[in-house]
Short mmCIF file of the C-alpha atoms (twelve columns), coordinates in Angstrom:
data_MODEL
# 
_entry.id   MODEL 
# 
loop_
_atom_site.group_PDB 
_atom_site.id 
_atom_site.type_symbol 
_atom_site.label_atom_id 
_atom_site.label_alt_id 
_atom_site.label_comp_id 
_atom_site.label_asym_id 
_atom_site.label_seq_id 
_atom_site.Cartn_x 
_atom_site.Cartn_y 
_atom_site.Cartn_z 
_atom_site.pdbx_PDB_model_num 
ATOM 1   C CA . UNK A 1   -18.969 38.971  -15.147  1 
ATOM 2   C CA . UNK A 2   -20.654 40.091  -18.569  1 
ATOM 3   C CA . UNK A 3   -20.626 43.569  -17.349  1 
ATOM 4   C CA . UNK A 4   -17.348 43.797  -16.376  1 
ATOM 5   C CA . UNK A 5   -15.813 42.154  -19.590  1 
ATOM 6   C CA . UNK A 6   -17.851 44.719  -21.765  1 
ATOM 7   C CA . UNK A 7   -16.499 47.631  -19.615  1 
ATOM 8   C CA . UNK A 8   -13.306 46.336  -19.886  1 
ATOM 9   C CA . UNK A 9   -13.609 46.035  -23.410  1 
ATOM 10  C CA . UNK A 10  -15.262 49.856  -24.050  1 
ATOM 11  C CA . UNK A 11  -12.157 50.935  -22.061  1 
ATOM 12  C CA . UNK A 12  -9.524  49.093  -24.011  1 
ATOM 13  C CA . UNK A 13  -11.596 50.912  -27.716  1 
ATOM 14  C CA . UNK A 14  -11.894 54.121  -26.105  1 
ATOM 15  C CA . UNK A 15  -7.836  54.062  -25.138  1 
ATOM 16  C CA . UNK A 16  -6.404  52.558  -28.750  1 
ATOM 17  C CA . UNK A 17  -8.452  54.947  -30.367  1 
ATOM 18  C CA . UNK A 18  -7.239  57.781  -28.094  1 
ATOM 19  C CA . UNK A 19  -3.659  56.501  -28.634  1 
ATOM 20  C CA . UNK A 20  -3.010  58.026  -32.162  1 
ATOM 21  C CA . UNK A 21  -1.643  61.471  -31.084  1 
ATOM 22  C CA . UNK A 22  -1.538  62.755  -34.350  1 
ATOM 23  C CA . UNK A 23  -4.322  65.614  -35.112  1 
ATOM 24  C CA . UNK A 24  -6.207  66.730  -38.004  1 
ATOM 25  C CA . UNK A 25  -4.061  69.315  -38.428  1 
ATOM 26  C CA . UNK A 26  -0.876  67.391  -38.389  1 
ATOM 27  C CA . UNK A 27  -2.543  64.950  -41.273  1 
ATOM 28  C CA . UNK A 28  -3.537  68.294  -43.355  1 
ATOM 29  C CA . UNK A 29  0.559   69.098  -42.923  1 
ATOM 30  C CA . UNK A 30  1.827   66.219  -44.219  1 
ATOM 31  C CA . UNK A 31  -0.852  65.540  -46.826  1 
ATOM 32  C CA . UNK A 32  0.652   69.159  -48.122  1 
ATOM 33  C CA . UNK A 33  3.570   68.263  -48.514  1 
ATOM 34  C CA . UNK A 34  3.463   65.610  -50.594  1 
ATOM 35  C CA . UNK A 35  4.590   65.575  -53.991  1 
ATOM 36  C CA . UNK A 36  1.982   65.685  -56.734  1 
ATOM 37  C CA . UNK A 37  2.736   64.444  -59.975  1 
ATOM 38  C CA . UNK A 38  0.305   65.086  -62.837  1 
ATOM 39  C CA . UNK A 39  0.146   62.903  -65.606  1 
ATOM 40  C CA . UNK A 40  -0.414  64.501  -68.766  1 
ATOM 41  C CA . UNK A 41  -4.038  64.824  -69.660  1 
ATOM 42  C CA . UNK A 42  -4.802  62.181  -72.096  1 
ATOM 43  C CA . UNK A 43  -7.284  63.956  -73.883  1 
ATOM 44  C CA . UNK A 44  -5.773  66.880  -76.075  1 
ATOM 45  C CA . UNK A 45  -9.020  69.110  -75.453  1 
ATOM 46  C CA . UNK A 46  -8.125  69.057  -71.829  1 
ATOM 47  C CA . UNK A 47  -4.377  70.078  -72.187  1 
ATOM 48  C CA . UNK A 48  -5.708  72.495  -74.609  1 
ATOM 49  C CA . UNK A 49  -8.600  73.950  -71.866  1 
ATOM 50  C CA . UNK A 50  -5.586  74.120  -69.109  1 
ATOM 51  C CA . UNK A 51  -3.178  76.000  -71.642  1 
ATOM 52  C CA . UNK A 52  -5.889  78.591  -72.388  1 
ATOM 53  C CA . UNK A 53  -6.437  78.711  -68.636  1 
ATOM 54  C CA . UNK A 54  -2.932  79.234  -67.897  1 
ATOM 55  C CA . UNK A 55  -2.535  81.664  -71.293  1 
ATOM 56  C CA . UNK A 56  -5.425  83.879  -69.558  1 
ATOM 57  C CA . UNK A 57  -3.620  83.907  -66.102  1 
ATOM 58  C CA . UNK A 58  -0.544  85.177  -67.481  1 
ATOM 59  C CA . UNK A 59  0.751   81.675  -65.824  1 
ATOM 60  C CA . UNK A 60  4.077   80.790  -67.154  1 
ATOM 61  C CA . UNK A 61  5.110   78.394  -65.225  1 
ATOM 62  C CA . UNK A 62  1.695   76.354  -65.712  1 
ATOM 63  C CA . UNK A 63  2.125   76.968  -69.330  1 
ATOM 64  C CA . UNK A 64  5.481   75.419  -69.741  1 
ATOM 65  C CA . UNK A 65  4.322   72.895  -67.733  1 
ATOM 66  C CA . UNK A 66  1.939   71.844  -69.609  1 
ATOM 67  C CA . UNK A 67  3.676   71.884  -72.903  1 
ATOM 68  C CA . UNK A 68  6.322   69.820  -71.322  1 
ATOM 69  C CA . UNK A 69  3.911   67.096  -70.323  1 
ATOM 70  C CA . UNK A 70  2.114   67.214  -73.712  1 
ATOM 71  C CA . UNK A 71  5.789   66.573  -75.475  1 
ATOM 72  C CA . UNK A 72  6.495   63.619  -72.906  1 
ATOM 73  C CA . UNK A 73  2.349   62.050  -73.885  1 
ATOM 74  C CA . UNK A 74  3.692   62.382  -77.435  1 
ATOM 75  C CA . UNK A 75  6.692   60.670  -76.502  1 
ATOM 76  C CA . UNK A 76  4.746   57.737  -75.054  1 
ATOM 77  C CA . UNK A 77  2.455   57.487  -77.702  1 
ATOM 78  C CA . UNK A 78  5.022   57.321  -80.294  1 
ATOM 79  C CA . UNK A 79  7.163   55.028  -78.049  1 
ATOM 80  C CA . UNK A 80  3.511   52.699  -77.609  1 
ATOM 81  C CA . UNK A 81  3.235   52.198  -81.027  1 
ATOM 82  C CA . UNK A 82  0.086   54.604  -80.945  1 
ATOM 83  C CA . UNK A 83  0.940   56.740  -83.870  1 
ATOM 84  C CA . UNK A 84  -2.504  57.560  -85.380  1 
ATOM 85  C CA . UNK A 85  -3.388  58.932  -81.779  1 
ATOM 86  C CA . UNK A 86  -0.146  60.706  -81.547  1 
ATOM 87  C CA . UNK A 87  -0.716  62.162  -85.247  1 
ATOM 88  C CA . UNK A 88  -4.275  63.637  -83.818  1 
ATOM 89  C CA . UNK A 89  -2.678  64.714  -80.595  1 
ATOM 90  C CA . UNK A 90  -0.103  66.620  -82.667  1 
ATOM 91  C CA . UNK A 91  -2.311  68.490  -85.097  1 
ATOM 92  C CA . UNK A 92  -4.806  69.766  -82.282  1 
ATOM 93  C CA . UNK A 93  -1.901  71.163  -80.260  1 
ATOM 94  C CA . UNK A 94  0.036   72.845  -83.303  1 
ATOM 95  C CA . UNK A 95  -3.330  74.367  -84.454  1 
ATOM 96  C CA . UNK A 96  -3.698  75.850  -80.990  1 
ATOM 97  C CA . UNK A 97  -0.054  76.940  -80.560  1 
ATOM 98  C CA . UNK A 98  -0.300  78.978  -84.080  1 
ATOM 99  C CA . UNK A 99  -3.910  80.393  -82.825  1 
ATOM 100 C CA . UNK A 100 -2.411  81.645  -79.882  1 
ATOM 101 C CA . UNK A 101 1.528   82.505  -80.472  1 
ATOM 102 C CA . UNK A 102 0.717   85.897  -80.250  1 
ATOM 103 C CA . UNK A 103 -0.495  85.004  -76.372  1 
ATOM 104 C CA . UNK A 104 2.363   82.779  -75.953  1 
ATOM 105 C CA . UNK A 105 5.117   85.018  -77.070  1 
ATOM 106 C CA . UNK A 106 3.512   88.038  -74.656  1 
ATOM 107 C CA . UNK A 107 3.315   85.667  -71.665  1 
ATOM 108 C CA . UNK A 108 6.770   83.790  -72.692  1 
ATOM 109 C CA . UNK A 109 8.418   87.513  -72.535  1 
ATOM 110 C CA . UNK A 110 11.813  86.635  -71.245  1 
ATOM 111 C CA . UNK A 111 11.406  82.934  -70.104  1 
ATOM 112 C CA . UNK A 112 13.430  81.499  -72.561  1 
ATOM 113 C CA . UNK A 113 12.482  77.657  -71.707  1 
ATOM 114 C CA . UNK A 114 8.297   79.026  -72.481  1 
ATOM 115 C CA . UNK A 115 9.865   79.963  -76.169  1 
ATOM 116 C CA . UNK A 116 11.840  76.453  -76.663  1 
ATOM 117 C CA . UNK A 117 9.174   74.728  -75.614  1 
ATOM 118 C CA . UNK A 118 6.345   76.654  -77.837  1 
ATOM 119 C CA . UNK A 119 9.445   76.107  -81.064  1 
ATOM 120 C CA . UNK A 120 9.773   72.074  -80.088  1 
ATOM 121 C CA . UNK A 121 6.047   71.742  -80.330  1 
ATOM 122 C CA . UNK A 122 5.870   73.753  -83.867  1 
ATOM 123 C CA . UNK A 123 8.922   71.594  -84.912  1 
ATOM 124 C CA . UNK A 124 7.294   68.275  -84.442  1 
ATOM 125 C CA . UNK A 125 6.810   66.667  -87.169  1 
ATOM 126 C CA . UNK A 126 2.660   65.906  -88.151  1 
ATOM 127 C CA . UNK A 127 4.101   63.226  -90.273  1 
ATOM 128 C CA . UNK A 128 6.132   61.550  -88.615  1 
ATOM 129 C CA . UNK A 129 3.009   58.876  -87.612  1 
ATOM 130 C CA . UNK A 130 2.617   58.559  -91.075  1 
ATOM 131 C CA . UNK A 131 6.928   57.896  -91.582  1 
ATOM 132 C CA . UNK A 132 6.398   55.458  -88.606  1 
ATOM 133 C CA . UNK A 133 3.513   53.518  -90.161  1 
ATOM 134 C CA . UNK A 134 4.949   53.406  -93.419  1 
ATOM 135 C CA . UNK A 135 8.396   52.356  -92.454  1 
ATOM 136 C CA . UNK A 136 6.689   49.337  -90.444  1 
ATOM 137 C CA . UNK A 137 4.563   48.362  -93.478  1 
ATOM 138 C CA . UNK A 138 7.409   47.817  -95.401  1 
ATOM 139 C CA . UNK A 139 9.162   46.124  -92.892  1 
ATOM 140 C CA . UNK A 140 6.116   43.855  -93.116  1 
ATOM 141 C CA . UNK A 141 6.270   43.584  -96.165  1 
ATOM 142 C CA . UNK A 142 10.147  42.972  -96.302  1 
ATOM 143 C CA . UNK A 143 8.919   39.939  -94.102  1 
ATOM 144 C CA . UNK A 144 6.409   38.566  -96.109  1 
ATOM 145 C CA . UNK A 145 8.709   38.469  -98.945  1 
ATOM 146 C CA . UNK A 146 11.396  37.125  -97.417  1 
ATOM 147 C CA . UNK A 147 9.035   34.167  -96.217  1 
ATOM 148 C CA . UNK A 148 7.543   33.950  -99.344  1 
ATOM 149 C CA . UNK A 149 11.786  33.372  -100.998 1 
ATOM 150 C CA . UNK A 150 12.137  30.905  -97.964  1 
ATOM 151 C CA . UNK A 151 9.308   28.793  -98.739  1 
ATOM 152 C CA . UNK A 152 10.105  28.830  -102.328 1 
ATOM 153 C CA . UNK A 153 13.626  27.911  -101.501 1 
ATOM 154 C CA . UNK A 154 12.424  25.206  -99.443  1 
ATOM 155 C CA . UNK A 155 10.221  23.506  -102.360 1 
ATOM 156 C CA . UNK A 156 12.976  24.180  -105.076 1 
ATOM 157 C CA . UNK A 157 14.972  22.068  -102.525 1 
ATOM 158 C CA . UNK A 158 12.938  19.233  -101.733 1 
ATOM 159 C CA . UNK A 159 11.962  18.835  -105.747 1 
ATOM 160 C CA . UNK A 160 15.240  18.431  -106.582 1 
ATOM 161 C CA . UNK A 161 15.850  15.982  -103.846 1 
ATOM 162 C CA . UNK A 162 12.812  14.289  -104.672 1 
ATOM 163 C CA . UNK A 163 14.240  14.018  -108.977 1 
ATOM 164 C CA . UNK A 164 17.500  13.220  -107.463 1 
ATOM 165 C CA . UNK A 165 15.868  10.037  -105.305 1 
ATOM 166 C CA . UNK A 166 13.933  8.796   -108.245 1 
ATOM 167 C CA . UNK A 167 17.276  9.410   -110.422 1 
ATOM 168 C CA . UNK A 168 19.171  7.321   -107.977 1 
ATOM 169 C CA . UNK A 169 16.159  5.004   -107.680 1 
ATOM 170 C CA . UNK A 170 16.300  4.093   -111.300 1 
ATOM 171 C CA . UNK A 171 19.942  3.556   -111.323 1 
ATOM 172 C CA . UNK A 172 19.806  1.095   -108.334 1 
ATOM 173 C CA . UNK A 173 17.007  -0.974  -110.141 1 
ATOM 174 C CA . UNK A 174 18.858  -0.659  -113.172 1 
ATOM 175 C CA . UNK A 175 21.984  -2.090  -111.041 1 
ATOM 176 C CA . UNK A 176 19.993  -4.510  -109.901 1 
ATOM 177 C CA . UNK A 177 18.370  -5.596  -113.267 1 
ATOM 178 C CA . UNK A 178 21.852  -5.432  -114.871 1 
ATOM 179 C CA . UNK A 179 23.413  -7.870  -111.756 1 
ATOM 180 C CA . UNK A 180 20.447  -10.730 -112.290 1 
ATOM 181 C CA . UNK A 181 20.577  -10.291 -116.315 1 
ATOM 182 C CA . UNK A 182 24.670  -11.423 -114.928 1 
ATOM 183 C CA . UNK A 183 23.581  -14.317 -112.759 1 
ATOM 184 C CA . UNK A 184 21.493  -16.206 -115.677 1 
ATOM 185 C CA . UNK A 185 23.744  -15.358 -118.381 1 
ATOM 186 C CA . UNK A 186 21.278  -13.133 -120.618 1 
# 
């Protein structure tokens, strides 16, 4: 009985395996022609490595890929709050732009989008980290002082409540004084 359970079994493997009609071939297909989306390379060094690659190639379309992705990282950082990193990210890229615009402008040749794209990332702003930071330091500090009036506000207020209690306090013992000085007559 064993015996025939286990054959039964091997069979039953052998034809769900067999049942998948798709090939190797047909996997390779499909895996090809999925979409690929590359996230910019975090590290500047490496968008920097991939732009020389592509400036080399005479690869255009890499190349305004690439600068397109490095704008959107700078975009995130600046939209993260991650300015200093966005500052460094900045500098290294400008510095390698003006190295190579000679390169740029030969490859960029009539592809006016390679020429916007190499202008956006000379127009951006190196300070504008610094603008960022500064601006929310004095927001801070807007805060601070604002919290500082409040609490002052607050103990002007409950001093002069306090003088006004022991003001009305006197009066009412006063009152009182006066009213039993009345009863007896003095």
């Amino acid at each position: 009985m064993k015996k025939i359970f286990l054959a039964i079994m091997a069979v039953a493997a052998i034809s769900f395996s067999a049942c998948n009609n798709a090939s190797k071939a047909d996997i390779e297909a499909a895996n090809a022609d999925s979409i690929v989306i590359e996230e910019p390379a975090a590290n500047v060094d490496e968008t920097i490595t991939a732009l020389s690659s592509a400036l080399e190639a005479s690869d255009a379309e890499q190349a305004k890929t690439l600068l397109q992705q490095a704008q959107e990282y700078i975009a995130k950082l600046q939209a993260e709050g991650k300015l200093e990193e966005a500052k460094a990210y900045i500098a290294k890229l400008q510095e390698f732009v003006a190295n190579n615009e000679e390169k740029i402008n030969t490859l960029a040749g009539g592809n006016e989008t390679v020429a916007n794209l190499v202008s956006a990332v000379k127009a951006i702003p190196t300070d504008v980290a610094n603008a960022a930071t500064d601006a929310a330091e004095g927001v801070k500090d807007v805060a601070t002082n604002a919290a500082n009036d409040a609490k002052d506000a607050v103990n002007d207020a409950a001093n002069a409540a306090v003088d006004k209690g022991k003001e009305e306090a006197g009066k009412a013992i006063d009152n009182a004084a006066n009213a039993v000085k009345g009863k007896l007559g003095i």
